[in-house]
Wavefront OBJ file of the C-alpha trace (Angstrom):
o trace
v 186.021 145.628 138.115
v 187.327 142.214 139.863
v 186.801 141.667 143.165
v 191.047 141.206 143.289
v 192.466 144.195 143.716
v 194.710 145.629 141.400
v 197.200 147.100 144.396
v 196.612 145.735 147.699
v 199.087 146.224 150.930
v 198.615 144.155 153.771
v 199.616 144.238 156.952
v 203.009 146.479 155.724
v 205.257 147.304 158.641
v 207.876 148.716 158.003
v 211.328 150.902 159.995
v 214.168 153.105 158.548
v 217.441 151.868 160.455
v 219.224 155.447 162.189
v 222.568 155.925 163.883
v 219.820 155.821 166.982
v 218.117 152.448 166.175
v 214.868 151.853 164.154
v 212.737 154.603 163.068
v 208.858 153.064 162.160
v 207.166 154.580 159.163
v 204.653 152.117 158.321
v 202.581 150.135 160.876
v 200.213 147.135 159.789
v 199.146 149.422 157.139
v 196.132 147.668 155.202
v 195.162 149.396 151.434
v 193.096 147.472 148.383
v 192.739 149.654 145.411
v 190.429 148.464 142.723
v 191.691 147.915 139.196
v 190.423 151.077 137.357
v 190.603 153.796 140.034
v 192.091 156.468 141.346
v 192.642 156.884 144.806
v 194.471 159.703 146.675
v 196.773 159.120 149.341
v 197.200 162.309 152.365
v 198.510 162.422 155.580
v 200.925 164.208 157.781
v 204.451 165.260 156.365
v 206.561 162.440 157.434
v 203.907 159.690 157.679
v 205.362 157.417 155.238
v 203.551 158.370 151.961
v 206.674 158.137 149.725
v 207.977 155.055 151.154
v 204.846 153.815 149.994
v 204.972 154.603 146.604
v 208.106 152.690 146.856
v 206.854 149.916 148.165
v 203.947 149.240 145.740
v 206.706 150.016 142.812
v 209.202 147.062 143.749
v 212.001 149.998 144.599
v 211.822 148.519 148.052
v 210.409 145.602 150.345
v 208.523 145.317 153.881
v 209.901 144.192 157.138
v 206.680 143.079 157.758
v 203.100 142.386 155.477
v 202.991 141.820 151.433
v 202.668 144.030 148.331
v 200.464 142.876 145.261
v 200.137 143.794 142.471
v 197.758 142.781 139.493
v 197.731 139.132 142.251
v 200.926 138.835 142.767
v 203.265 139.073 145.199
v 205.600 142.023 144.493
v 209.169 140.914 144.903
v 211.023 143.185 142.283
v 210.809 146.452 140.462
v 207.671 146.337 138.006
v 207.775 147.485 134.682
v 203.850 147.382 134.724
v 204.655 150.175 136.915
v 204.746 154.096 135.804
v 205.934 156.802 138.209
v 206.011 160.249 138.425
v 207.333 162.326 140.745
v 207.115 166.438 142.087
v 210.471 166.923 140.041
v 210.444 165.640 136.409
v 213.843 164.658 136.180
v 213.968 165.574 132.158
v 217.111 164.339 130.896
v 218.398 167.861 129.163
v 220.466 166.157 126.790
v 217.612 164.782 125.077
v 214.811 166.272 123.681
v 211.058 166.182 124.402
v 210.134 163.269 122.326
v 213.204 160.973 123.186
v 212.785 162.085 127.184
v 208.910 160.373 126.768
v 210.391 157.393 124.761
v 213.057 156.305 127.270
v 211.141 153.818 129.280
v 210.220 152.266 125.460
v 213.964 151.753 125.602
v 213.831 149.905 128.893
v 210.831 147.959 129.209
v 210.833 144.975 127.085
v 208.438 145.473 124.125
v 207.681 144.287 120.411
v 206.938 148.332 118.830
v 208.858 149.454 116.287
v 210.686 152.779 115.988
v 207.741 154.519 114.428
v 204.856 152.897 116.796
v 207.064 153.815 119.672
v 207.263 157.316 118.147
v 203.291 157.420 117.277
v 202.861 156.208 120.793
v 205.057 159.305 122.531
v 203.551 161.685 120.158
v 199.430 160.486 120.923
v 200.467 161.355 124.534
v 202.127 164.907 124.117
v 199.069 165.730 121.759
v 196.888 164.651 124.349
v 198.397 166.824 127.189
v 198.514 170.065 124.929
v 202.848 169.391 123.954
v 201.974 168.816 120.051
v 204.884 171.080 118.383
v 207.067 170.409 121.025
v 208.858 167.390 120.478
v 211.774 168.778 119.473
v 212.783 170.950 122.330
v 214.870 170.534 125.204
v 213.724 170.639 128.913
v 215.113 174.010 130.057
v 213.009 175.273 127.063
v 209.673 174.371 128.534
v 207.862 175.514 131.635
v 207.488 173.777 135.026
v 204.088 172.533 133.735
v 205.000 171.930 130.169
v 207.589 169.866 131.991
v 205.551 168.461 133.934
v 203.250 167.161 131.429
v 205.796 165.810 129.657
v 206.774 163.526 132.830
v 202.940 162.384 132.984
v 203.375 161.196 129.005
v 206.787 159.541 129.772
v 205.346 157.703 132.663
v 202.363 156.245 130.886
v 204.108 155.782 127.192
v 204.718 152.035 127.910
v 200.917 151.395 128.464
v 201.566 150.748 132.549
v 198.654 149.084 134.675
v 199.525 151.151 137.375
v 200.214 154.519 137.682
v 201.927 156.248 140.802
v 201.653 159.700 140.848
v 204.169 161.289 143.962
v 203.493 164.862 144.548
v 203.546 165.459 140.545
v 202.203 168.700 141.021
v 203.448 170.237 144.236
v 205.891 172.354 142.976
v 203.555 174.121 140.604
v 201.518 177.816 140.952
v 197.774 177.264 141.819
v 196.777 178.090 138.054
v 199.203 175.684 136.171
v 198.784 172.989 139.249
v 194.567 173.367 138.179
v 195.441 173.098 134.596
v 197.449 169.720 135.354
v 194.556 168.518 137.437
v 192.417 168.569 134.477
v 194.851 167.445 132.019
v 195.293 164.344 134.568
v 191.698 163.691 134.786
v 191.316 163.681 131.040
v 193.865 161.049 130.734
v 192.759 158.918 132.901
v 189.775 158.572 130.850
v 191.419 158.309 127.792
v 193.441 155.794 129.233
v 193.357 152.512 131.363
v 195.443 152.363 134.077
v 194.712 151.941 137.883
v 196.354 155.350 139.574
v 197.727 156.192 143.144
v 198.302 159.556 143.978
v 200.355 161.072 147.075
v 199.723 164.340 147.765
v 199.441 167.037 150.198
v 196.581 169.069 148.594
v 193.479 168.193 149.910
v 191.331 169.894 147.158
v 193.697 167.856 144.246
v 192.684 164.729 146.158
v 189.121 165.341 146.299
v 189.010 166.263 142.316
v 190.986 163.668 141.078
v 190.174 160.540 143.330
v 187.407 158.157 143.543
v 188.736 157.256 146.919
v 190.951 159.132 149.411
v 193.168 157.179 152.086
v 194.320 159.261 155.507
v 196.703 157.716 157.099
v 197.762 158.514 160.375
v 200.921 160.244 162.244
v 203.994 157.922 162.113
v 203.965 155.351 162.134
v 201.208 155.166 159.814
v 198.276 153.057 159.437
v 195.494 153.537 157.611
v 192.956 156.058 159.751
v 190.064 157.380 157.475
v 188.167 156.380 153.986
v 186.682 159.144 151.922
v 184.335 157.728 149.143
v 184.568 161.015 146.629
v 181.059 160.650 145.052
v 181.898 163.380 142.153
v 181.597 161.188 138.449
v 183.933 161.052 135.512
v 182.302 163.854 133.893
v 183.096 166.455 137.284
v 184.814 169.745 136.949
v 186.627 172.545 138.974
v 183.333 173.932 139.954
v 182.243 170.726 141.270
v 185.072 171.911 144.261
v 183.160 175.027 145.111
v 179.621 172.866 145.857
v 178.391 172.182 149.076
v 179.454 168.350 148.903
v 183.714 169.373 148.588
v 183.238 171.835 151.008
v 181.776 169.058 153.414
v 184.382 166.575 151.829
v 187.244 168.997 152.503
v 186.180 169.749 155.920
v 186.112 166.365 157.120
v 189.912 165.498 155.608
v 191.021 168.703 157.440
v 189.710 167.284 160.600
v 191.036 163.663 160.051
v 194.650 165.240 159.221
v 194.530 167.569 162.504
v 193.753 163.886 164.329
v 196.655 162.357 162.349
v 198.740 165.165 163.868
v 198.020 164.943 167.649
v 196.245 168.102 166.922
v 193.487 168.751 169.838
v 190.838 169.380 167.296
v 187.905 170.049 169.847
v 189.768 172.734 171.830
v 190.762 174.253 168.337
l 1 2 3 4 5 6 7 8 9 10 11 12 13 14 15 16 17 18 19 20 21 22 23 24 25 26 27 28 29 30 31 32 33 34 35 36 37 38 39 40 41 42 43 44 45 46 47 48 49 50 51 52 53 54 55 56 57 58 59 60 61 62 63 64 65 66 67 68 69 70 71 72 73 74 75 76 77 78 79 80 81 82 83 84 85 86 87 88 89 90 91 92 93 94 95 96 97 98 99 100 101 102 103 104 105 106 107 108 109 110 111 112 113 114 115 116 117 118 119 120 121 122 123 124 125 126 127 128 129 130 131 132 133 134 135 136 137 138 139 140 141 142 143 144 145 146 147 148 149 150 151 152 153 154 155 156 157 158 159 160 161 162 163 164 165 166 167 168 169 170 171 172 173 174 175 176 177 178 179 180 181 182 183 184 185 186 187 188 189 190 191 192 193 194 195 196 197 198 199 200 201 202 203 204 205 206 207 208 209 210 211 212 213 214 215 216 217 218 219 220 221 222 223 224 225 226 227 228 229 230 231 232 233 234 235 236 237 238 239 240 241 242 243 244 245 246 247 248 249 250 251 252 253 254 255 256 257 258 259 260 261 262 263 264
C-alpha cells in the first residue's frame, strides 16, 4: 500500500441543472481510498451515491474539485475501470461466456481468442457458473445473473472496481451467497473496490472502510474503520463488534436524514 491513493475525490461539488434551477448533489465532498481496499459507500436515498460512481468512472465530470485515479487526473471514461450495477444488463442475444467477454472486445488488449476465453471461464468457475457458459440470460437466476455481471466486470483485469447496488435487487439468502462469493474474489483477485449500497450489514461484511455521507448535498459525515480480517465470515455479523458497528451507522444515517435521533 502507497501512500497515493488509488481513488481520491477532492473537494467534488457538484449540481443537476432542473426546469427550477440547480439542484446540489455533491458538496466539497473529500474521499481517498487506498489501492487494495474495499470501502463501502451509504447514505440517504438521494444523497448523491450514484453520481459518484459516475464520477470516479469518467461517465461524468465535477463543477467543482478533481477525480484521480491510480494519480491522475480523471478527464475521460477509464477502461481501468469495471462497473457493476443492481441490474445486470445481460445482453440476451448472447450467451453466458460471450456476455463476460464483451469488455475483452472493447478495451484494448494483446489476448488471444483462447486466453480471452480461459480468462472468462477462470471467473465463472470461480463464482460457481462452470457449465454455464453456454446459456442465455433469461435461463439463469437473478443471482446466477448476477454473478455473471461481477465476472464480466472484472474479466479485463480492472484496477478499480465499482460495485453500484449489485445486489439490491436480490432475496436475503442469494444477496448472502453473493456477499461471500464477492469477498472470495476479492482475494483471489487485485483490484481496489467501491461499493454503494444501502445495506448496512453488506457494508460492514464486505468493507475495510465505510464512508456516510450526509443528506444532500452530500459531504462526507462519518468514517467506520471495519476491523473484521480477510479471513471473516457471516457469523462474524452476529458478534458483539457488528452489532456495535451497525448501531453506530444507523445513528449516523438517522443524522444524515434530519432525523431527531435523541428524541427517537
Amino acid at each position: 500500500m502507497t501512500d497515493e491513493p488509488q481513488i481520491a475525490l477532492r473537494g467534488v461539488t457538484h449540481a443537476y441543472m432542473t426546469d427550477d434551477g440547480p439542484l446540489p448533489v455533491l458538496n466539497n465532498l473529500n474521499i481517498s481510498v487506498q489501492k487494495g481496499t474495499f470501502t463501502a459507500v451509504v447514505g440517504p436515498s438521494g444523497c448523491g451515491k450514484s453520481t459518484l460512481t459516475r464520477l470516479i468512472a469518467g461517465l461524468m465530470f465535477p463543477d467543482e474539485g478533481e477525480v484521480w485515479l491510480g494519480g491522475e487526473l480523471v478527464k475521460s471514461p477509464r477502461s481501468t475501470v469495471g462497473m457493476a450495477f443492481q441490474n445486470p444488463v445481460l445482453l440476451e442475444w448472447r450467451n453466458i461466456l460471450q456476455n463476460v467477454l464483451l469488455p475483452l472486445e472493447i478495451v484494448p488488449n494483446s489476448l488471444s481468442q483462447k486466453q480471452r476465453e480461459d480468462r472468462a471461464e477462470e471467473l465463472l468457475a470461480l463464482v460457481g457458473l462452470e457449465g454455464f457458459e453456454d446459456k442465455k440470460p433469461s435461463e439463469l437466476s437473478g443471482g446466477m445473473r448476477q454473478r455473471a455481471s461481477l465476472c464480466r466486470a472484472l474479466v479485463h483485469r480492472p484496477e478499480v472496481l465499482i460495485l453500484d447496488e449489485p445486489f439490491g435487487a436480490l432475496d436475503a439468502f442469494t444477496r448472502e451467497d453473493l456477499w461471500q462469493i464477492m469477498h472470495d474474489l476479492r482475494h483471489q483477485e487485485e483490484f481496489t473496490c467501491l461499493l454503494i449500497t444501502h445495506d448496512l450489514r453488506e457494508s460492514v461484511f464486505l468493507a475495510n472502510e465505510v464512508v456516510v455521507l450526509s443528506g444532500r448535498p452530500a459531504t462526507t459525515q462519518f468514517l467506520l474503520d471495519v476491523p473484521f480480517g480477510p479471513d471473516r465470515t457471516l457469523d462474524d455479523l452476529y458478534t458483539p463488534a457488528a452489532t456495535e458497528m451497525l448501531a453506530e451507522l444507523r445513528h449516523q444515517i438517522q443524522i444524515a436524514q434530519g432525523r431527531d435521533v435523541e428524541a427517537a
